[in-house]
C-alpha positions in Angstrom: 63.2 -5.8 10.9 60.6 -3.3 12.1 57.7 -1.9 9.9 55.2 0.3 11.3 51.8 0.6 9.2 49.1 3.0 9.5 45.4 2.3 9.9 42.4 3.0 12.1 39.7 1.1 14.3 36.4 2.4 15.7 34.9 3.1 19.2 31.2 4.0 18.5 30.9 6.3 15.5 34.4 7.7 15.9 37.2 6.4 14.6 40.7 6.5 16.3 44.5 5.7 14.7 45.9 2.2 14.8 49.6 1.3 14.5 49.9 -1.9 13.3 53.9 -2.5 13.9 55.1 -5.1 12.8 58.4 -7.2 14.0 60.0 -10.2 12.0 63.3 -12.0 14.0 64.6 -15.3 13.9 63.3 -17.8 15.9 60.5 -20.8 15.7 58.0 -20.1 12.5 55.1 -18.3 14.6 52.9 -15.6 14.4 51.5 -13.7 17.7 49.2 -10.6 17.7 48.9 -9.0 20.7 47.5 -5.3 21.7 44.1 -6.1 23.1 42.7 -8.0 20.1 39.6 -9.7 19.6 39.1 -13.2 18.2 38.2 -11.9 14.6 41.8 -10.1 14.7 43.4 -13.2 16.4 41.8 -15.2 13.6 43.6 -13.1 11.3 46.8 -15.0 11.2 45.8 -17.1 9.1 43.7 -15.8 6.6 47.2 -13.2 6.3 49.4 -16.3 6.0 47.0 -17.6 3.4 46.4 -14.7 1.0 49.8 -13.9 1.3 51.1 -17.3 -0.2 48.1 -17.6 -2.5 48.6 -13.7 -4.3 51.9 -15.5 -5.1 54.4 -13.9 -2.7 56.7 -15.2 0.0 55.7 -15.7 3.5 58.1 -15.4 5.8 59.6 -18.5 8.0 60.4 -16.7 10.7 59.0 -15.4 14.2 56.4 -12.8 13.8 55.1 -10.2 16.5 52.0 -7.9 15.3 51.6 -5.3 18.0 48.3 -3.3 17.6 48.7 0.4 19.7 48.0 1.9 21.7 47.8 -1.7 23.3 45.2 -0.2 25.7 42.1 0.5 23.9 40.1 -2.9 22.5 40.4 -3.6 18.6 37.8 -5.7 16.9 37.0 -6.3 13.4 38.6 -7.9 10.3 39.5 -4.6 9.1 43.0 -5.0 10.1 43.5 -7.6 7.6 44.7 -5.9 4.8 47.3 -3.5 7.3 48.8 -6.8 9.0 50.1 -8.2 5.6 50.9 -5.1 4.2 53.3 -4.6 7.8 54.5 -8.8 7.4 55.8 -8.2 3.2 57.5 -4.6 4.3 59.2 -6.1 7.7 60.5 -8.9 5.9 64.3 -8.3 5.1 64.1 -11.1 2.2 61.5 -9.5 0.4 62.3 -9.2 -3.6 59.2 -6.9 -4.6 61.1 -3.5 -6.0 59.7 -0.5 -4.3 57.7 -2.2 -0.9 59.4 -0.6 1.6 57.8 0.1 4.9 58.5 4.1 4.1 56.9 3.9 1.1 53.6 2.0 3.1 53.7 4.4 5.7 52.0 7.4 3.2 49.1 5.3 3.5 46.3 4.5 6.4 45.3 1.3 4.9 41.7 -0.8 6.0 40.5 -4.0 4.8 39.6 -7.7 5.0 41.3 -10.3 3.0 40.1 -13.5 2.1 42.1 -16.8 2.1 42.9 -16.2 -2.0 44.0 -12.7 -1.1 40.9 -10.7 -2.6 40.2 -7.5 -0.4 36.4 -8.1 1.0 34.2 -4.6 2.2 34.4 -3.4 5.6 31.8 -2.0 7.7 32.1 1.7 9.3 34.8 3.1 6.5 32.8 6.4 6.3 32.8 7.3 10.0 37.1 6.0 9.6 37.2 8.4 6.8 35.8 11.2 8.6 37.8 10.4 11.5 40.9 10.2 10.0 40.6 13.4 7.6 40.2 15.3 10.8 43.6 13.8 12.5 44.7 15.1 9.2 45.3 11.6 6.9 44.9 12.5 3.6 45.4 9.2 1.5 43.3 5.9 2.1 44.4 2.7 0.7 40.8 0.8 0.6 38.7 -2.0 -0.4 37.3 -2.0 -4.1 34.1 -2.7 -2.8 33.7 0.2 -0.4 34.6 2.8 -3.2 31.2 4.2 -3.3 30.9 4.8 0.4 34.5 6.8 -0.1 33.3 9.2 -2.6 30.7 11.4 -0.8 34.4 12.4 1.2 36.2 15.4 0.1 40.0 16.2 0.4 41.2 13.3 0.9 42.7 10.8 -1.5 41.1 6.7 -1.6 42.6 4.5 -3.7 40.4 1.5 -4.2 42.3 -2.2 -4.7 40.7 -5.6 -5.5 43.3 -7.8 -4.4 46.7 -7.8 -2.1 48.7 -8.4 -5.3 46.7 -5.0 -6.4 48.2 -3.0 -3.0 51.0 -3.8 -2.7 52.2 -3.2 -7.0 50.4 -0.1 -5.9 52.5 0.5 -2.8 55.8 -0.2 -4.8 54.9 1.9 -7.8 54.4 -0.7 -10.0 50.7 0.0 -10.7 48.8 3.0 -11.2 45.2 3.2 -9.4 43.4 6.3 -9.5 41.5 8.2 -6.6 38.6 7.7 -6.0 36.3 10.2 -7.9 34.1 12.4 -5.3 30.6 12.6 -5.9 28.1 15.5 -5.2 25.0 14.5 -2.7 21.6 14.4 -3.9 18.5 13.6 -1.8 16.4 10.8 -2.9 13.9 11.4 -0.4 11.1 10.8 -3.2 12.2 7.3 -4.0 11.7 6.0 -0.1 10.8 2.8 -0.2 8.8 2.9 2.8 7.0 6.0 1.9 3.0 6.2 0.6 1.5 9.5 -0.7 -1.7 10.6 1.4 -3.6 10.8 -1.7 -4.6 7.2 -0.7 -5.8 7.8 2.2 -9.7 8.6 2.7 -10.7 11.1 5.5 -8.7 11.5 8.8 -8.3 14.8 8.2 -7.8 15.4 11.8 -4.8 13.1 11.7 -3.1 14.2 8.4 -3.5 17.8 10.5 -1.4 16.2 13.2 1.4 14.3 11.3 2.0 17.8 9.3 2.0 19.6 12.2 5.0 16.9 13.3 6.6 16.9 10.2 7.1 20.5 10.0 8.3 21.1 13.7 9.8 17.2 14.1 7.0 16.6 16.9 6.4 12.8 17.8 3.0 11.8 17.4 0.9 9.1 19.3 -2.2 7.9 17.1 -5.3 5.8 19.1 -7.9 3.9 17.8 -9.6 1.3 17.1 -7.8 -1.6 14.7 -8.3 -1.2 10.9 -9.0 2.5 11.0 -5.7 3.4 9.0 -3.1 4.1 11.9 -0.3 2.0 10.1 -0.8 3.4 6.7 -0.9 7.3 8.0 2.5 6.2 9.7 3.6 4.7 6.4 2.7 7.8 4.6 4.6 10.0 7.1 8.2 9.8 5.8 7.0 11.7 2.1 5.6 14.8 3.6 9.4 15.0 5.6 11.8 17.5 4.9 15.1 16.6 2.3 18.0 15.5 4.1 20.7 17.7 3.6 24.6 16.4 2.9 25.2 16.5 6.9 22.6 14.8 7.9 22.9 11.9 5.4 26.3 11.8 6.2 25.5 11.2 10.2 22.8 8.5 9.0 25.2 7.1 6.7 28.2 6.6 9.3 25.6 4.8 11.9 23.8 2.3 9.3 27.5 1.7 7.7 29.0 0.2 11.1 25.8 -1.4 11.4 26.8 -3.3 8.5 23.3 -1.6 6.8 24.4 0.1 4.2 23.9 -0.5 0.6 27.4 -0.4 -1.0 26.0 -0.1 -4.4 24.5 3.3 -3.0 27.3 4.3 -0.7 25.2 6.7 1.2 21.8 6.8 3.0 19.9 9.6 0.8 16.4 8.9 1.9 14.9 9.6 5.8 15.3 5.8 7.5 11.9 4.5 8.4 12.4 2.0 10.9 9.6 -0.8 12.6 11.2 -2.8 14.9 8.8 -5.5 16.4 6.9 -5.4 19.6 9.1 -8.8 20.5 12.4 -7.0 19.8 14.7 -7.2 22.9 15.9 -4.3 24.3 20.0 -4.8 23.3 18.3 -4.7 19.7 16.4 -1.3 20.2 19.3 0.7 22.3 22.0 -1.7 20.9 24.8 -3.2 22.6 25.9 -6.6 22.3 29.5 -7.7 22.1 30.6 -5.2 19.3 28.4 -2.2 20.8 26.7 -1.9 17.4 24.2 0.8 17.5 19.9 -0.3 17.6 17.1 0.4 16.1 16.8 3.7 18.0 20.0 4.6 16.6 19.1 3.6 12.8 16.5 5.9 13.1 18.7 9.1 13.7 17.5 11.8 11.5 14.1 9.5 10.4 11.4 7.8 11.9 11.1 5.4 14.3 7.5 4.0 14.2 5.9 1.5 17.1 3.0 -0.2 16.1 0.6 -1.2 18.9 2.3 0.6 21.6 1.4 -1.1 24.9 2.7 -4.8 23.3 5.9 -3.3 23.7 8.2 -5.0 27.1 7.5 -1.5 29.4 10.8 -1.8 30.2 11.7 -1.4 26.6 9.2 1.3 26.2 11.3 3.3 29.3 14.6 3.2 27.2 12.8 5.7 25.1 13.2 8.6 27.7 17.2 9.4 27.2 16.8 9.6 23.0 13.7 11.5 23.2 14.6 14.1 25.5 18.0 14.3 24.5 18.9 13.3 20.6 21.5 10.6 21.7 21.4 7.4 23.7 24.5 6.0 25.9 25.0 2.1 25.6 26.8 1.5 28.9 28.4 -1.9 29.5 30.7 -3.3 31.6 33.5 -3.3 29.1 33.0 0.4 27.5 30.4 3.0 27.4 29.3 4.2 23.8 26.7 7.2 23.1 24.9 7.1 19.6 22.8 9.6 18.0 19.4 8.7 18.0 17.7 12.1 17.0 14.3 10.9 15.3 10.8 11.3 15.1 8.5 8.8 17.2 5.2 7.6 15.3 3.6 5.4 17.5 0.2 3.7 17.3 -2.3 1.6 20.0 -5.6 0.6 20.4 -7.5 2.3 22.7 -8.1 -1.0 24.9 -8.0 -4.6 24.7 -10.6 -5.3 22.5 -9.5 -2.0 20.5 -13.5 -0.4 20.5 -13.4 1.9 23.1 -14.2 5.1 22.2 -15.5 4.2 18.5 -18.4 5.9 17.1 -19.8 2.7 15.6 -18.5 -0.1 17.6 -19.3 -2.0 21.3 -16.5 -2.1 23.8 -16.7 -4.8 25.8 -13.7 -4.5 28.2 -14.0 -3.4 31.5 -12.9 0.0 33.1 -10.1 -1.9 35.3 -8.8 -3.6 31.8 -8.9 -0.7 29.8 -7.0 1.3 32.1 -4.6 -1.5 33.2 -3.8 -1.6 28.9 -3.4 2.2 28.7 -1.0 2.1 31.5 1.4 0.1 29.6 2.8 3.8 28.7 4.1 5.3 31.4 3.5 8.9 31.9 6.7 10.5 31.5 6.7 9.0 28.4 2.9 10.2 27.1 5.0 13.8 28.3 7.5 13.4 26.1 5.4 12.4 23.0 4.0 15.8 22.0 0.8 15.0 19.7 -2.0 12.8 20.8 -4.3 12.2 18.1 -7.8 10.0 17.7 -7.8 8.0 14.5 -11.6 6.6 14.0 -13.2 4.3 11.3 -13.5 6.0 8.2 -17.0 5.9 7.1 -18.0 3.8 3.7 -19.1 6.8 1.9 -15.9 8.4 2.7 -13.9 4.9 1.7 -15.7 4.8 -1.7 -16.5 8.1 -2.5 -14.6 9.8 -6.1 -13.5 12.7 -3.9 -9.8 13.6 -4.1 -7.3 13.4 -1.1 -4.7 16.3 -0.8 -1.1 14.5 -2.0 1.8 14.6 -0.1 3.6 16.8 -2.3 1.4 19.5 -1.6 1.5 18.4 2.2 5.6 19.0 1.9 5.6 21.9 0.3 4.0 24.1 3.4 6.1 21.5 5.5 9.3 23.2 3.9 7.8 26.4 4.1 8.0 26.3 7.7 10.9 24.5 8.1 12.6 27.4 6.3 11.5 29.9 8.9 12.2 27.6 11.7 15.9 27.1 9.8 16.3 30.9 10.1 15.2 31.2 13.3 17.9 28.8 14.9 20.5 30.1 12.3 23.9 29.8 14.0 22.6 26.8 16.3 22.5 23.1 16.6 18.7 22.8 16.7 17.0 23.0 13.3 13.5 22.2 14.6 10.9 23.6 17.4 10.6 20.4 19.0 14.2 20.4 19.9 14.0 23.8 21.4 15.9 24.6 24.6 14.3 26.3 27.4 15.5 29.2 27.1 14.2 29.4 23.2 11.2 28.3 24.0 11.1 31.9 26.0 12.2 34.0 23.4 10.3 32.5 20.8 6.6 31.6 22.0 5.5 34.6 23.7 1.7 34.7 23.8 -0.8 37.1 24.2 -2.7 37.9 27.2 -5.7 35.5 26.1 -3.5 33.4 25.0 -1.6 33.1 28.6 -5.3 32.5 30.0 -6.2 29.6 27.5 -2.4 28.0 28.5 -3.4 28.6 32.0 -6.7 27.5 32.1 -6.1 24.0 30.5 -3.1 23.2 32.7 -4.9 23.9 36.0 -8.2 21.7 34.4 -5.9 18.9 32.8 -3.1 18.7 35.6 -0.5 19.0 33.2 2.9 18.6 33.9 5.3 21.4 33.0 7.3 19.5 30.4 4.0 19.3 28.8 3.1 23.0 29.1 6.9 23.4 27.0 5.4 20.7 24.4 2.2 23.0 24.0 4.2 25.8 23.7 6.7 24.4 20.6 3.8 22.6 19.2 1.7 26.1 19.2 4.9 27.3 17.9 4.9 25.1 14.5 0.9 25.7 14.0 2.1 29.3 13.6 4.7 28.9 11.1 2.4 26.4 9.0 0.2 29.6 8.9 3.2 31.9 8.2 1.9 34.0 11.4 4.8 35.3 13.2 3.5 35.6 16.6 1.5 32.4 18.5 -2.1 33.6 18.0 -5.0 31.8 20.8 -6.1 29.4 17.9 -2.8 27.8 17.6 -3.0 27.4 21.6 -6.2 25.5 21.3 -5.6 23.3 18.8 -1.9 22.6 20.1 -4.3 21.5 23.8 -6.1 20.0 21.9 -3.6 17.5 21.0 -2.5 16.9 24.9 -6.0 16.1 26.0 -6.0 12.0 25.2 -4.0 11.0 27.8 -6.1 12.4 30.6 -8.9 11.6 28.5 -8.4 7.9 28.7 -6.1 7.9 32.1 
C-alpha cells in the first residue's frame, strides 16, 4: 500500500515541500530510502524501526521503499524522522490503530526527530519551515514539543506540539486531543542584552561615543585606532544599548538564521535582543562566511540585523578580512560550493578595533613608539583599502587621562544616548517610507541624490577634502550619508557645512596613517 506524507526540508533560509511517500509490498524484510538523501536520513531507518516497536506498535515485516521528492534536490537532517514513521504505520495494510489512515495524515505537514524510545527530539530551522510553508499555503503543523515556543511567534497557522510518536499518531487517528499552539505577541528585550554595557562606565572618549552614536543612529560601521588599554573593546561592548529596538520582522529574520544554526534558545523561541557577535582573529573563513557540508550560515550571517565586532583588525587572515566586501556593500553574502550555492543575509553593523602599529604607541599623546615607519605601515596594510572605503567612520581612541579615570564626574548613559538615536531613526524611517532601506548607510545612489543636497559652501568643503585626501568616490557617498545622519541627530533638515566637516573628519585616519 501507498501513503504519501507531507513535510518540508530546507535550502538556505527557505524552506521547500517534501513528499515523503511511502510504499510497503511483499518481499525480503528491508527498508531503502532513496531520493537524494544524506547519511543522517539514511541513518534514519533505524532509529524509525526502533521507536516504532518501542512506542508499542507493529513494525511491519515486509519490503519498505521511502521515496523523498522531488528526488532531485538534496535532503539532509533528522527532521524527516517523525514523517517517515508516520508514512510506514499509514502504508501498512495490517495496521489495527482506528482512525490512522494516510488521508487522515495527509492534513498535516509533519517535522521531527525521533529517538530510539520514540520521544520526538527538537529540530533546527522550524521557524524559517513555518514561514515557508504558510506561504505555499499549509496551514496545520504537526511538531516537536520542544520546538513549541519557536512556533508561537507564527500567526495563521495551526502547530500542534507532540512529545512522543504514540502522542502523533492517537492525535492523527482522533484518539487524542492536543491543542494549537497558542500565538504569542513580540516584545523587544533589547535592554536585557547580555552583551551590552551602559556608557555611563565609560570615562572620557567623548570623541568616540560621538562616533558610535553617529553609527547607531544611521547604521554606519565604525573603525576605532589606538593604542591597547585605552577602552576600544569596552566602547564596542557598550555599542549594542544605544541601538534601535528590533521590531517583529527583523527578529523574525534573526530568528530563522540563528534557529538553522542550531543557536537558538528554545526556552525563548525567538531572538529579541540585537546579536553581538566576536568571532576570533583565528576563526577560519568557512566559520565567518559559513559553508561546510550542511551550508550553515557564519558568523557574518549571525550577525544580520546586529553587530559584528573584530577586535584587533589586522590579526585577522587578509583573506578573511576580503570576504567582508560582498556583506558590507550589499546586506547578503553567497556561500558558493561545488554542490549548491546559498545566499544569507548578513545586514550588520561592523565595529572593528586595531592598534595603530605593532607595538600599539604610535600616535599616543603619552607613550614612545618604537616601530619603524616600514613596520608600521606594513601592519596598517593588513586592511586593504577597499575595505577602509567601505567602513564609514574612522575614529582615534587615546589613553584616558587619570584625572579623567578617577574623577566623580558623571558620564552621559546610554539611555539618553538612545533616545536621540530613535529620534533620528524616526525621521530616517519616514524618509525611506515605502522602501527596503530603513537606514542612511544603506542608501542607494540615487537617494543619496535626493537626500544630501548641500549648500554651495558645503559643495566647496566636500570638494576641497577630496582633491587634498585623494578620496575615492565610494568614500565621497560615505561622507555624504554620514553628513546625512549628523543632521538628523541635530533634527536639521538640510546638511549644513558643520556636519560636512565633522563627517571628513571621520575619513581622514586612513590617509593619515597610510
Amino acid at each position: 500500500m501507498l501513503s504519501k506524507i507531507h513535510s518540508f526540508g530546507l535550502f538556505g533560509i527557505d524552506g521547500f515541500t517534501v513528499e515523503v511517500e511511502v510504499d510497503i509490498t511483499n518481499g525480503l524484510p528491508h527498508i531503502e530510502v532513496v531520493g537524494l538523501a544524506d547519511t543522517a536520513i539514511k541513518e534514519a531507518k533505524e532509529r524509525v524501526r526502533a521507536a516504532i516497536k518501542n512506542s508499542g506498535f507493529d513494525y511491519p515485516v515486509k519490503k519498505i521503499t521511502v521515496n523523498l521528492a522531488p528526488a532531485d534536490v538534496k535532503k539532509e537532517g533528522p527532521l524527516y524522522d517523525l514523517a517517515m514513521a508516520i508514512g510506514i504505520m499509514t502504508a501498512d495494510i495490517n495496521n489495527d490503530i482506528k482512525g490512522l489512515t494516510a488521508q487522515a495524515a495527509r492534513d498535516y505537514v509533519i517535522v521531527g526527530e525521533l529517538s530510539l524510545n520514540g520521544e520526538v527530539k527538537p529540530i533546527k530551522g522550524l521557524l524559517p519551515i513555518l514561514i515557508s510553508a504558510q506561504k505555499a499555503g499549509y496551514k496545520k503543523f504537526i511538531i516537536p514539543a520542544a520546538n513549541a515556543k519557536e512556533a508561537s511567534f507564527i500567526s495563521n497557522v495551526e502547530c500542534f506540539a507532540v512529545g512522543s510518536l504514540e502522542e502523533a499518531v492517537l492525535f492523527i487517528s482522533g484518539q487524542l486531543a492536543i491543542s494549537p499552539v497558542q500565538v504569542e505577541n513580540f516584545v523587544s528585550d533589547s535592554e536585557n542584552n547580555k552583551n551590552a554595557l551602559d556608557f555611563k562606565y565609560v570615562k572620557g572618549q567623548q570623541r568616540a561615543k560621538r562616533a558610535l552614536e553617529i553609527a547607531a543612529a544611521g547604521g554606519h560601521n565604525v573603525l576605532m585606532i589606538g593604542p591597547p588599554g585605552s577602552g576600544k573593546s569596552m566602547l564596542a561592548k557598550c555599542f549594542p544599548s544605544i541601538l534601535p529596538d528590533m521590531t517583529f520582522e527583523e527578529a523574525l529574520e534573526v530568528t530563522k538564521i540563528h534557529s538553522i544554526a542550531g543557536e537558538l534558545d528554545f526556552k525563548k523561541g525567538i531572538v529579541s535582543s540585537r546579536p553581538f557577535r566576536t568571532p576570533h582573529h583565528s576563526a577560519s573563513a568557512v566559520s565567518l562566511t559559513g559553508g561546510g557540508t550542511h551550508a550553515k550560515p557564519g558568523e557574518i550571517s549571525l550577525a544580520h540585523n546586529g553587530v559584528l565586532y573584530l577586535d584587533e583588525m589586522p590579526e585577522y587572515p587578509r583573506s578573511c578580512l576580503e570576504m567582508l566586501r560582498q556583506p558590507l556593500e550589499d546586506g547578503v553574502i553567497t556561500v558558493a560550493r561545488s554542490a549548491l550555492t546559498v545566499t544569507y543575509p548578513a545586514n550588520f553593523t561592523l565595529i572593528a578595533s586595531m592598534n595603530p602599529c605593532p607595538c600599539g604607541n604610535y600616535g599616543a599623546k603619552d607613550r614612545e613608539c618604537k616601530c619603524t615607519p616600514s613596520q608600521i605601515h606594513k601592519y596598517l596594510s593588513k586592511i586593504s583599502g577597499p575595505i577602509l572605503d567601505r567602513i564609514d567612520i574612522h575614529v582615534e581612541v587615546d589613553n584616558v587621562s587619570f584625572d579623567d579615570l578617577r574623577g566623580e564626574s558623571s558620564e552621559e548613559s546610554s539611555a539618553e544616548i538612545k533616545k536621540r538615536v530613535d529620534k533620528a531613526r524616526k525621521i530616517q524611517l519616514e524618509r525611506f517610507k515605502g522602501s527596503k532601506n530603513y537606514s542612511n548607510a544603506k542608501m542607494s545612489v540615487p537617494a543619496t541624490k535626493r537626500y544630501c543636497t548641500l549648500s554651495k559652501e558645503g559643495e566647496q568643503l566636500l570638494k576641497t577634502a577630496f582633491e587634498n585626501l585623494k578620496l575615492s568616490a565610494r568614500a565621497h557617498d560615505r561622507i555624504l550619508k554620514v553628513a546625512r545622519t549628523i543632521a538628523d541627530l541635530e533634527g536639521e533638515e538640510n546638511i549644513l557645512p558643520e556636519h560636512i566637516a565633522e563627517a571628513i573628519a571621520y575619513r581622514s585616519l586612513d590617509r593619515k596613517y597610510l
